[in-house]
N, C-alpha and C positions, 0 to 999 in steps of 0.2 A: 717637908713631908711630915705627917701629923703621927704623934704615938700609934692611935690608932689604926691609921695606915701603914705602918712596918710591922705591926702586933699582927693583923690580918693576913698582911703577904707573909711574914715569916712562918705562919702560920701553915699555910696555901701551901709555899713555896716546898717546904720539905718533902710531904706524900706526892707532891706533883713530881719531882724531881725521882723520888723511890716507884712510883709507878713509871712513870717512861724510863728508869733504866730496867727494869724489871720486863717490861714489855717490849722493849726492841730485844732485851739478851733473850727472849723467846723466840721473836722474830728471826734472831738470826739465829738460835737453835735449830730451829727448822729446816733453814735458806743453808744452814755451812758445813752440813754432813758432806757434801762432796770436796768443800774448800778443805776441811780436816785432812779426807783422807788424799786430796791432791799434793801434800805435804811430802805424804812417801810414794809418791809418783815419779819417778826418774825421768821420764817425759814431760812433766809439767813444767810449766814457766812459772810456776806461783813463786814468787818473794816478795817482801814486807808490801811492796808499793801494790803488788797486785792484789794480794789481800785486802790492802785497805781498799782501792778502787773497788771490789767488790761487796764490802759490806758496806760502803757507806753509797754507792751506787742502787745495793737492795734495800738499804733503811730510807733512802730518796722515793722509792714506789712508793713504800707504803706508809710513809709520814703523812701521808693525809688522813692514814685511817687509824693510824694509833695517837693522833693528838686527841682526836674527838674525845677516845677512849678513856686517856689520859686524864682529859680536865673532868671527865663525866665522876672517876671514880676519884680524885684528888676530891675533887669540889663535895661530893655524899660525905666523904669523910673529912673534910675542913667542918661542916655545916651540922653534923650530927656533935662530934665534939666541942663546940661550941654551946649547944642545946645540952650536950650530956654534964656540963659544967656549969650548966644556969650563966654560960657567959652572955649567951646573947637574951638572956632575960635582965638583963644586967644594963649591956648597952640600951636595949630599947627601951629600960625604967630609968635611964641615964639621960633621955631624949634624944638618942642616936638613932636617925631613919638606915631602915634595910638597903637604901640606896649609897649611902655612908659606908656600910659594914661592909658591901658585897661590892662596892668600888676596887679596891685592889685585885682580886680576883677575875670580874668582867673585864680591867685593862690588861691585866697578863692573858687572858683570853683572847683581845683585842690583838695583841703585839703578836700571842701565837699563830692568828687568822694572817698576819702579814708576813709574817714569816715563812709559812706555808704554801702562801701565794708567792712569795720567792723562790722558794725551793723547785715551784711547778712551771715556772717562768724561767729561771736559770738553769739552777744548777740541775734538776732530776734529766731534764733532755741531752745532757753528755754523759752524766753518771751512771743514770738506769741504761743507756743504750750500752754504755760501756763494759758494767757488770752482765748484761746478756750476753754478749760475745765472748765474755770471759766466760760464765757457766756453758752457753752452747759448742763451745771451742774444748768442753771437760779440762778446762783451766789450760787446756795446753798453749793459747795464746795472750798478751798482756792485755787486751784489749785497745791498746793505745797505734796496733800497725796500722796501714795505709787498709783502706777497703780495695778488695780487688775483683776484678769484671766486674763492672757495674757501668749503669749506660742510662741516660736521661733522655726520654721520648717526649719529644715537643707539642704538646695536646694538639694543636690544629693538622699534623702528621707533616710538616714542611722541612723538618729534615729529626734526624737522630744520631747523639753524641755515644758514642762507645769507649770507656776509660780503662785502663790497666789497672789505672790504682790513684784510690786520692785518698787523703786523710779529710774526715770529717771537718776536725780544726782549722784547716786550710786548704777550704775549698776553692780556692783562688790560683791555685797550680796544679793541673791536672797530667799525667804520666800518659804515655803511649795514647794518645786520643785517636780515632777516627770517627770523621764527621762525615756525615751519609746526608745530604739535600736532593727532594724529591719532587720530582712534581705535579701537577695537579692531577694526575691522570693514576698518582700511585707509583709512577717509575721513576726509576734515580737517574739523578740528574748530574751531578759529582759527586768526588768523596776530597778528603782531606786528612792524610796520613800522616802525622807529627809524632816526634817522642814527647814533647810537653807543650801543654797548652796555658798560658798566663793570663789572667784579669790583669790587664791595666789600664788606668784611666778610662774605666768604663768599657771596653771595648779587650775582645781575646784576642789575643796573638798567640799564631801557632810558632814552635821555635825547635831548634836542632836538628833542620833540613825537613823540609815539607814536599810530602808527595801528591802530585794531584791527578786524577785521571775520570775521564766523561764518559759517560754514556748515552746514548738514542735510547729512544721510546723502548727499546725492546732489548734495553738493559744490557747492551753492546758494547763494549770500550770502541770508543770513537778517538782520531786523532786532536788534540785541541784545537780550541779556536787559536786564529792566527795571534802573534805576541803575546800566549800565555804559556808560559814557562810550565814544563813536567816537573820540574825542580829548582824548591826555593832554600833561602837560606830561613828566611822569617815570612810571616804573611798575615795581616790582618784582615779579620773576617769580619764585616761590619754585618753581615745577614747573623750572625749567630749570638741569637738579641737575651741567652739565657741569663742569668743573673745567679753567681755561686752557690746563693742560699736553695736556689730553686733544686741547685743538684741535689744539696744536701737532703731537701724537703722530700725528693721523690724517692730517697733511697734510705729512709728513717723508718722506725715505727711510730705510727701515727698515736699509736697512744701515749707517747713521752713528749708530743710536741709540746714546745713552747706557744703561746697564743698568736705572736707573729709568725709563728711557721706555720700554724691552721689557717691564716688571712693567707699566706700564698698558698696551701695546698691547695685553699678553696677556691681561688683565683685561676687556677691552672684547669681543675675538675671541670670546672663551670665551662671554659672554654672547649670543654671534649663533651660534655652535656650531661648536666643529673639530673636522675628521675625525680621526682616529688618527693618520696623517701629519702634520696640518700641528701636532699637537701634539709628536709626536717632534720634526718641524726646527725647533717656537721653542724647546721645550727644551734642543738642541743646540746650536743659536746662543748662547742665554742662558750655557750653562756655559759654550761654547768664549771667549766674551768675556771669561770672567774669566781662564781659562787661558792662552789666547792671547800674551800677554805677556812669558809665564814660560818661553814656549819658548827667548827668549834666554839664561837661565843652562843651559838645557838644550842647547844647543848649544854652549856652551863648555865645556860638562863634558868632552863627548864633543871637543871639539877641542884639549885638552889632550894626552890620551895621542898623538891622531893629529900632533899639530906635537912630541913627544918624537921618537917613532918617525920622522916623517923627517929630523929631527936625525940620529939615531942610523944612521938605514941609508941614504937617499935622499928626496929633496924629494917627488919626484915622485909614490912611493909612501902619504906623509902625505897628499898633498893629495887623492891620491884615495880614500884612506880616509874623509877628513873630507868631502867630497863627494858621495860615497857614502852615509856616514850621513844627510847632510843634506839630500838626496833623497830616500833612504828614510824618514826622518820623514813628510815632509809626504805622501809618499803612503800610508802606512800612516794616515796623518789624515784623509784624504781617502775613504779605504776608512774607515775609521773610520764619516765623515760619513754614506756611504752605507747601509752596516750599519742605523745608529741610525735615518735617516730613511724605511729600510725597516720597521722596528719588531721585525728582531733581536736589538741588543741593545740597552740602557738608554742613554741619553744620557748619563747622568753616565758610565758605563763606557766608551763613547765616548771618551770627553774624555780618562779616564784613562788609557786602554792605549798610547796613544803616548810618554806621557811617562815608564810605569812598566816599557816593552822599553828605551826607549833611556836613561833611568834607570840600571834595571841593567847595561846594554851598558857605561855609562862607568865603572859602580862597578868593572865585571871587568876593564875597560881598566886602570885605574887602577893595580888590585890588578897589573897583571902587570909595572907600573912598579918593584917594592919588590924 
């Protein structure tokens, strides 16, 4: 690694570090007047572990929107002091290209984009759903208990699973089940009473004595058919084709999902039927998720030439250029969303038009640097 490239990061690396602690402790100024006063709550469950789950549950929301921020106002101010020292009059009378200078900066940009795409892919969809039930709960719950009455509807309506309680984390064992199979006509056909119901080897088993009882068309307990037991010890149910994640997916908030939980929500929807609408906005969520991320190299593209240029002329004048853009993004995104969700124009073009105006906006920025 070259002088010049630990000179630059070390550089970078400081106000970048001092802004993002600076703006999550706002963040969760905000988000922890109630976690404060849950402290002198006699009824509350808050201790150290629930705490942390919840702030770092709420900084998992909105790390998408305070990195942009982050490198937007790190990078004005890497690039202005740089200019305010004649240093990058320096390097570039040295024969150092602005691709050179601004390399460190664009890769911690880079690595923050991946990182962020981590956080939105893993961890925010346990942690955000988690700190919700702890703020909706007024702290009085850890967030970490079983979820309780909660019941997974089969999109084609061929039967419905009804649960006492499962935990998110292991949805693979489910507590008090009963399973209601219907038939074509709308009426139930059995049910299936168990205390716990197990994924294994692909296939549920109900277990600790299973109750079973039938019904006629007109939803009548009938006697069973002949050698089928009203009472088993175990019982494997080869019709009950759900797959764990699925429970999880139907009983989540759809805005924490992971990009594999939007591929089964969508999978599930589809089988029950969407409009044209609600097909545009999952499609546009789905791309914007992946995109989303990458907005932060893209805001420091564009906050390069604007922290030269108030170098060069005045502060005041950068910052509101860089401000400027960085309002105009999102709401040209925003227009975007609406576009797409209207069935204008394509979702993936959606996704892409913001990044490929203000793209080019920094490529031309750049170019007027040389």
């Amino acid at each position: 690694m070259s002088i010049l490239f630990r000179y630059v990061l070390r550089s970078f690396a400081l106000p970048a570090f001092m802004c993002f602690t600076g703006l999550c402790a706002l963040t969760l100024l905000f988000m922890s007047f109630d976690l404060i006063g849950a402290f002198f709550d006699p009824k509350s469950a808050v201790n150290f572990m629930v705490a942390c789950d919840f702030i770092l549950g709420t900084l998992s929301m909105y790390l998408e929107w305070l990195l942009p921020a982050v490198f937007l106002l790190s990078t004005l101010y890497t690039m202005w002091q740089f200019c305010r020292h004649s240093e990058l009059i320096a390097m570039r009378a040295g024969g150092i290209g602005m691709s050179t200078v601004t390399a460190p900066i664009l890769l911690t940009a880079l690595l923050a984009s991946a990182l962020s795409f981590v956080n939105t892919e893993y961890f925010k969809p346990t942690a955000a759903a988690r700190a919700m039930i702890i703020k909706n709960s007024d702290f009085r719950t850890t967030g970490r208990e079983p979820l309780l009455g909660r019941a997974y509807f089969e999109p084609t309506g061929r039967y419905r699973v009804v649960i006492g309680a499962f935990l998110p984390t292991q949805p693979d064992v489910l507590r008090d089940v009963r399973i209601t199979f219907f038939r074509d006509d709308g009426s139930q056909r059995c049910t299936y009473e168990a205390p716990e119901a197990r994924w294994l080897d692909e296939e549920w088993w109900l277990q600790g004595g299973v109750k079973t009882t039938f019904y006629n068309e007109l939803d009548e307990v009938v006697t069973p058919p002949e050698n089928v037991p009203v009472f088993a010890t175990v019982k494997l149910l080869h019709e009950l084709d759900v797959h764990p994640r699925q429970i999880v997916v139907q009983n989540s908030d759809a805005e924490f999902a992971s990009a594999a939980d939007r591929r089964i929500n969508r999978k599930d929807r589809e089988r029950t039927g969407l409009t044209r609408r609600q097909k545009h906005e999952d499609s546009y969520a789905t791309y914007n998720h992946y995109a989303a991320p990458f907005s932060i190299l893209l805001v420091t593209l564009f906050a390069i030439p604007a922290g030269i240029a108030s170098g060069r002329q005045s502060v005041f004048r950068g910052i509101l250029l860089a401000l400027g853009m960085f309002l105009a993004y999102y709401a040209i995104t925003a227009l975007a969303m609406l576009l797409s969700n209207q069935g204008w124009i394509k979702p993936a073009l959606a996704v892409m038009l913001p990044s490929f105006f203000f793209g080019v906006s920094a490529i031309v920025l750049f170019r007027k640097l040389h």
